[in-house]
Rosetta silent file (secondary structure, phi, psi, omega in degrees, C-alpha in Angstrom):
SEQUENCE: XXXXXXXXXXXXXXXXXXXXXXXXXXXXXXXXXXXXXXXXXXXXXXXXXXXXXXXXXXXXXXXXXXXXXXXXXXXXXXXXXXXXXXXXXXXXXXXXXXXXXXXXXXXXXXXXXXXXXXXXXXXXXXXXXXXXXXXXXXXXXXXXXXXXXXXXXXXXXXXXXXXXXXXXX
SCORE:     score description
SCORE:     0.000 S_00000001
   1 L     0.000  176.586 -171.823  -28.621   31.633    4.939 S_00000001
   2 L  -120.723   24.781  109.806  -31.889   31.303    6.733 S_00000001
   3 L   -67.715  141.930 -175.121  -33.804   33.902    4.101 S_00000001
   4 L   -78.583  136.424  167.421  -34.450   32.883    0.404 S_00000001
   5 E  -147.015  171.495  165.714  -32.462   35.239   -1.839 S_00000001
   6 E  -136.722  170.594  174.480  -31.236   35.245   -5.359 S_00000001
   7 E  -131.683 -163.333 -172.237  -28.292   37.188   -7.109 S_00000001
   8 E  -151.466  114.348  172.206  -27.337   37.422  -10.901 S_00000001
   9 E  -105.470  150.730 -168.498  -24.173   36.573  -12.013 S_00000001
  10 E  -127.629  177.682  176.873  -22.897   37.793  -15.361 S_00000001
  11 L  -133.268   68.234 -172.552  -19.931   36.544  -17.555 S_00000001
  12 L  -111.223  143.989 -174.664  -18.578   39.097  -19.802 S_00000001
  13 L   -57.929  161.528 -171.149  -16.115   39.261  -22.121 S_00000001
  14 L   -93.148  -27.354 -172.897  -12.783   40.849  -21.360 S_00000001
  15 L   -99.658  -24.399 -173.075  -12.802   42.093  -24.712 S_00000001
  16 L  -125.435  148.411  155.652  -16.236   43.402  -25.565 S_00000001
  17 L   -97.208   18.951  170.869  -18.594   43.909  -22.657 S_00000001
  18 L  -118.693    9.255  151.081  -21.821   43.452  -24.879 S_00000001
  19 L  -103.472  105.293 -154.785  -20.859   39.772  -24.956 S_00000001
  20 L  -148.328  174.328  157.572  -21.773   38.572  -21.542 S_00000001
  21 L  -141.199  123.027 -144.683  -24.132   35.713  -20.121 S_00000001
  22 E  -106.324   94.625  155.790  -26.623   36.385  -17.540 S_00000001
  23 E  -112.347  151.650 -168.602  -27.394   33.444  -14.933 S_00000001
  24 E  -103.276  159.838  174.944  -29.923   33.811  -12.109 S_00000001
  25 E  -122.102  135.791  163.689  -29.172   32.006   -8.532 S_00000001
  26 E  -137.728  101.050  169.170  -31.926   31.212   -6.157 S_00000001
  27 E   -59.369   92.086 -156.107  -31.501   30.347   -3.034 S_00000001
  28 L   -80.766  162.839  160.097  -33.870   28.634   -0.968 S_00000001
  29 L   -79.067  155.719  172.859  -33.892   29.149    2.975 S_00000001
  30 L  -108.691  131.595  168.734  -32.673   27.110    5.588 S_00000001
  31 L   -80.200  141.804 -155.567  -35.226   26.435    8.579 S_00000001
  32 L  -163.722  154.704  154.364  -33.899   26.994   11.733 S_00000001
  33 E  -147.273  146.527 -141.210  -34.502   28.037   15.360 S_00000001
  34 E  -155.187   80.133  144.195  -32.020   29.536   17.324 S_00000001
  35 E   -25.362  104.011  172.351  -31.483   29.497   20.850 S_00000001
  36 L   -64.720  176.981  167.047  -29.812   32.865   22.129 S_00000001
  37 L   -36.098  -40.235 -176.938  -27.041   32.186   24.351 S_00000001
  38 L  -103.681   77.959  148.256  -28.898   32.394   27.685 S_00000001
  39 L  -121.651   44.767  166.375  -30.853   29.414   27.394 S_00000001
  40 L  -112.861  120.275 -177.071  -30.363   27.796   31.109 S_00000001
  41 L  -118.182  130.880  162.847  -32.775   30.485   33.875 S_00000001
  42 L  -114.299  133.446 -147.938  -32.238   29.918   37.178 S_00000001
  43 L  -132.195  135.229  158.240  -35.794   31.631   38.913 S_00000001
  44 L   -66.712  170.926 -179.744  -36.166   32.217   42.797 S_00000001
  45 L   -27.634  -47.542 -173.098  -38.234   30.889   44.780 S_00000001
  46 L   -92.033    0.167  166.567  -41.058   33.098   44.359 S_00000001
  47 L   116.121 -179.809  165.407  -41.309   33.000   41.003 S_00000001
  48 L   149.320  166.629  177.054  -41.159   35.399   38.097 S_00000001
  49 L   -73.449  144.999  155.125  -41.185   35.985   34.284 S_00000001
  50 L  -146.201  151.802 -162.723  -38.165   35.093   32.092 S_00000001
  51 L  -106.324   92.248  166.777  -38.064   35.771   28.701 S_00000001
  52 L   -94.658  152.655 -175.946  -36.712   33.280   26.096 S_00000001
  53 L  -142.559  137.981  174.078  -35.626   34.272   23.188 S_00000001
  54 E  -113.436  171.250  171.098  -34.893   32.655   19.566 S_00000001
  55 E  -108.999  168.874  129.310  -34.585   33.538   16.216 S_00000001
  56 E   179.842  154.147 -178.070  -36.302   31.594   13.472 S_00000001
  57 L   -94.617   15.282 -174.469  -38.055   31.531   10.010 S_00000001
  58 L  -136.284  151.812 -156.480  -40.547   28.972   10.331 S_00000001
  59 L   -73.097  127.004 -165.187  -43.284   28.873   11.698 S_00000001
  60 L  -149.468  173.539  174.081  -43.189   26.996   15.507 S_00000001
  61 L  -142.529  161.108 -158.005  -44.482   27.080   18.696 S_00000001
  62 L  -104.706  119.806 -171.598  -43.377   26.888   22.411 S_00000001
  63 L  -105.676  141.383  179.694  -44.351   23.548   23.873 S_00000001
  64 L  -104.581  143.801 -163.911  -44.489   22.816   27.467 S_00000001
  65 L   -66.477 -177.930 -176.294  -44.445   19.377   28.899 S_00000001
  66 L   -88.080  -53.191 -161.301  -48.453   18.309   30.084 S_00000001
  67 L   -74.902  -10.133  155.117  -47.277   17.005   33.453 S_00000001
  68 L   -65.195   70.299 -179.241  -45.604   20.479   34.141 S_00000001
  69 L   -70.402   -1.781  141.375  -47.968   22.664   35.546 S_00000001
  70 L   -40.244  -42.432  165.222  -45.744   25.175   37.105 S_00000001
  71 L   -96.408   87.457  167.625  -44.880   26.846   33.908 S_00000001
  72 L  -104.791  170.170 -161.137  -47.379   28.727   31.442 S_00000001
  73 L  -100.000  152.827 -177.447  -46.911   30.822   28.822 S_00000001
  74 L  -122.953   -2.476  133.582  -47.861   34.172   28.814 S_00000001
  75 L  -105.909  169.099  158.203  -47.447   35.410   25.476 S_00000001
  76 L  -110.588  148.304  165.223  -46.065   34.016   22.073 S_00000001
  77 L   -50.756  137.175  168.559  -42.803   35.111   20.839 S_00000001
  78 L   -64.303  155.384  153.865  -42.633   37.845   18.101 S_00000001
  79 L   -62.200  157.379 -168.333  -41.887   36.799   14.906 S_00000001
  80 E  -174.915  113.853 -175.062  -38.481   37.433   14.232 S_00000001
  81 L   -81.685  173.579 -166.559  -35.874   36.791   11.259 S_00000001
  82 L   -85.445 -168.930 -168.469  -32.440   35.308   11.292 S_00000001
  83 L  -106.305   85.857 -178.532  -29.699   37.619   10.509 S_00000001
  84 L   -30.937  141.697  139.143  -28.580   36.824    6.990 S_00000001
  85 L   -96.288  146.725 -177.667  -25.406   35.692    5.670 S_00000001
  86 L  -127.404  133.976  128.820  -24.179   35.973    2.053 S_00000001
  87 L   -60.734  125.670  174.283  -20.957   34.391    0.172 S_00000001
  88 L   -90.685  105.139  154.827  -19.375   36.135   -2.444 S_00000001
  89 L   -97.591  115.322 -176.841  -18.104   33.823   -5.162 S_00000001
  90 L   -57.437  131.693  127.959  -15.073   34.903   -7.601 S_00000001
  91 L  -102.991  110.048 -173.370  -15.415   33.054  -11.173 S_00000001
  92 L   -74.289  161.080 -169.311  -12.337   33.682  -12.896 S_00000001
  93 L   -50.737  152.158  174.939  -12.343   34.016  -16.676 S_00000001
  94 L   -86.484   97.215  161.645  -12.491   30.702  -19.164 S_00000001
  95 L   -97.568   20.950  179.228   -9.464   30.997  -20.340 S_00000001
  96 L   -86.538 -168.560  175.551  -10.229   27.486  -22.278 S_00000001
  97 L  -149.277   35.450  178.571  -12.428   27.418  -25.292 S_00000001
  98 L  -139.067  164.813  143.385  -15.158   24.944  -24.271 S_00000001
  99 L    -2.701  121.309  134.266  -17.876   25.201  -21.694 S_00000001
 100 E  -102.391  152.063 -169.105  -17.147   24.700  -17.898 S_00000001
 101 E  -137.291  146.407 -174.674  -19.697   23.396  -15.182 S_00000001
 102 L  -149.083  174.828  142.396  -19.005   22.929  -11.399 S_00000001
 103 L  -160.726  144.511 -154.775  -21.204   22.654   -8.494 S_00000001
 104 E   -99.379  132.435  176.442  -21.280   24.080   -5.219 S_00000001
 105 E  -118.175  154.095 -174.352  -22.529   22.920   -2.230 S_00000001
 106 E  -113.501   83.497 -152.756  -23.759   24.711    0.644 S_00000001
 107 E  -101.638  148.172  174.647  -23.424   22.310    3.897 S_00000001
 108 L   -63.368  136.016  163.053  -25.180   22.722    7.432 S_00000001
 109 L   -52.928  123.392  156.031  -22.163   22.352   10.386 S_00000001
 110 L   106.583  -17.481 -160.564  -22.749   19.466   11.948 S_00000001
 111 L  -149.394   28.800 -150.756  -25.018   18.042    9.251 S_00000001
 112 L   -44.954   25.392  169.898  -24.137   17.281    5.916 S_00000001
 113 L   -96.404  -18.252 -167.754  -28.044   15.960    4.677 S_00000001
 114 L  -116.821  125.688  169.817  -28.777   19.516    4.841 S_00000001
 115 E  -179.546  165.623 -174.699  -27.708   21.424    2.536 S_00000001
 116 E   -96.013  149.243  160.227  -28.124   23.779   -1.457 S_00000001
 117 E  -117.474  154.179  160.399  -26.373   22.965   -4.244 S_00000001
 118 E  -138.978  168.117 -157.176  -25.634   25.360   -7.246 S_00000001
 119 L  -128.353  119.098  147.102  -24.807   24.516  -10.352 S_00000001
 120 L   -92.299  149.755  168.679  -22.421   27.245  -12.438 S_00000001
 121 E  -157.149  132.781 -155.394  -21.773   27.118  -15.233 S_00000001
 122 E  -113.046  110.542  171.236  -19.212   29.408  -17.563 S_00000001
 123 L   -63.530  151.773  176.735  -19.580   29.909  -21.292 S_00000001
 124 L   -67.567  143.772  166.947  -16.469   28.842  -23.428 S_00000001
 125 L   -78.800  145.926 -156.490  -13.970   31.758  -24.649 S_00000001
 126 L   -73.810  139.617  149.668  -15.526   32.712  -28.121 S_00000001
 127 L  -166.536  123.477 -176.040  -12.469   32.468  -30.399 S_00000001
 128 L  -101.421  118.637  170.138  -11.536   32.020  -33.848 S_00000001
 129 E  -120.252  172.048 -173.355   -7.904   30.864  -34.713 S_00000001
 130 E   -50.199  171.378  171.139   -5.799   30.847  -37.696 S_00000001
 131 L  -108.158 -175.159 -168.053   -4.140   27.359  -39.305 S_00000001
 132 L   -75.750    2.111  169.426   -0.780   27.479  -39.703 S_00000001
 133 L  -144.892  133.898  153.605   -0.780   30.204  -43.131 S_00000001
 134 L  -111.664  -11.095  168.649   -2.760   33.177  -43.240 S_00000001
 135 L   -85.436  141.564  159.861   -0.774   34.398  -46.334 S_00000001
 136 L  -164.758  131.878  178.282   -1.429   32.116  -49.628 S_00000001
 137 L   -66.651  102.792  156.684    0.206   32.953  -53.275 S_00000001
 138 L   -73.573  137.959  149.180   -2.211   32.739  -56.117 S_00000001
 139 L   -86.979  170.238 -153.106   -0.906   32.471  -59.420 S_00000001
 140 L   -92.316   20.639  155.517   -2.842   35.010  -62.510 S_00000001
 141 L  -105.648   -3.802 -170.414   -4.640   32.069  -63.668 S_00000001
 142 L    94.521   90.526  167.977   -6.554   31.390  -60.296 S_00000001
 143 L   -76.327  152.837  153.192   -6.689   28.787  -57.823 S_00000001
 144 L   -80.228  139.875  177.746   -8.816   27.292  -55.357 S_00000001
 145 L  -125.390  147.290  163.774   -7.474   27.955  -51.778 S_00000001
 146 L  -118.438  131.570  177.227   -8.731   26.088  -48.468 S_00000001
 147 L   -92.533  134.842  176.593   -8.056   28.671  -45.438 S_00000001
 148 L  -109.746  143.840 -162.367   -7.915   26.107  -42.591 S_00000001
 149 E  -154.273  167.760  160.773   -9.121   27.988  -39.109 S_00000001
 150 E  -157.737  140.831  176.288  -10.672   26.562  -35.846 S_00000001
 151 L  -136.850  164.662 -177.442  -13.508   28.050  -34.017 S_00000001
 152 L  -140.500   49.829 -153.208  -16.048   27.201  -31.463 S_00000001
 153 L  -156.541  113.320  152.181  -18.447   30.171  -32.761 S_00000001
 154 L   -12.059  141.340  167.038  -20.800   30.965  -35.639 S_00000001
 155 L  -154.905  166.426  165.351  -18.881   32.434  -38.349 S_00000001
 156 L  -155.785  172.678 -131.803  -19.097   34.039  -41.874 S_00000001
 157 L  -128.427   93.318 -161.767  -16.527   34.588  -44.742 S_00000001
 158 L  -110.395  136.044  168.637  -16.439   38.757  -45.242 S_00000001
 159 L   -89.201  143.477 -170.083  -14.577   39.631  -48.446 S_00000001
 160 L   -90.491  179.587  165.191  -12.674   42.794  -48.158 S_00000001
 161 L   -50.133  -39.654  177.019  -13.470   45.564  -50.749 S_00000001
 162 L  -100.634    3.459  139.414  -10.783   45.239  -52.824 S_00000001
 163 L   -57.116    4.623 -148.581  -11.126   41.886  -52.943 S_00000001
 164 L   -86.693  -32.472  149.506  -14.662   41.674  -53.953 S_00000001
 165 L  -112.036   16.819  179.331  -14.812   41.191  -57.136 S_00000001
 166 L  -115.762   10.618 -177.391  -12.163   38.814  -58.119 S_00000001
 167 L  -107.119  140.777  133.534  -12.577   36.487  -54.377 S_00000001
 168 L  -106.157  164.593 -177.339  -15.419   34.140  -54.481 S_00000001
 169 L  -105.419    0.000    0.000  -16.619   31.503  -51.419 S_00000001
């Protein structure tokens, strides 16, 4: 676009929506002047004004050659912004359980030195799973048990109630 903007993108879980991650995007502008359509004037004889007109976001000025002395200017051009464009970008869910990173580029036609990159990047899906038994048979003298699990998450080891006083960690 030829204006700086930013958006917010968020990442929220499908299952809870108060587990989300918040990244900001900022966009710089691209500098530009912009030649409407009609820029060839054909002027009679006797002269007259014509009006050119651009767009642009940076600051410029209209130069005329020195050995032309036929043409002067008789105002400066208003300031005057480009028309914005925006992209919408889907990220579909992480259905993986690590991290993903990508990055996007934003190239001029005609000019591939100019151009933004962004960098997303997409939290892992939070999940903890089971090992291959979630039941296991104590006998009434006691055992040690190892629960085997795999996670990519903080965890802790909640006892239920009626377990509570005969389970230790």
């Amino acid at each position: 676009t030829f204006n700086p903007r930013s958006a917010k993108i968020q990442i929220v879980s499908a299952v809870d929506d108060t587990l989300f991650v918040e990244y900001t995007v900022n966009q710089a502008q691209r500098d530009a002047i912009v030649a409407d359509e009609n820029n060839t004037f054909e002027v009679l004889a006797e002269g007259g004004d014509i009006s050119i007109n651009y767009e642009r976001n940076v600051a410029c000025e209209v130069i005329i050659p020195e050995d032309v002395t036929w043409i002067t200017k008789v105002q400066a051009e208003a300031t005057r912004a480009l028309v914005a464009e925006s992209v919408t970008l889907r990220v579909a869910a992480n259905t993986t359980y690590g991290e993903r990173e990508a990055q996007v580029k934003v190239v001029m036609s005609g000019n591939e030195e100019v151009y933004a990159v962004y960098t997303i990047k997409q939290l892992q899906n939070d999940a903890i799973l089971p090992g291959e038994n979630n039941t296991y048979e104590v006998g009434a003298a006691g055992d040690i048990i190892r629960i085997d699990f795999q996670t990519n998450v903080d965890w802790n080891v909640v006892i239920s109630e009626e377990g509570a006083e005969w389970i230790r960690k």
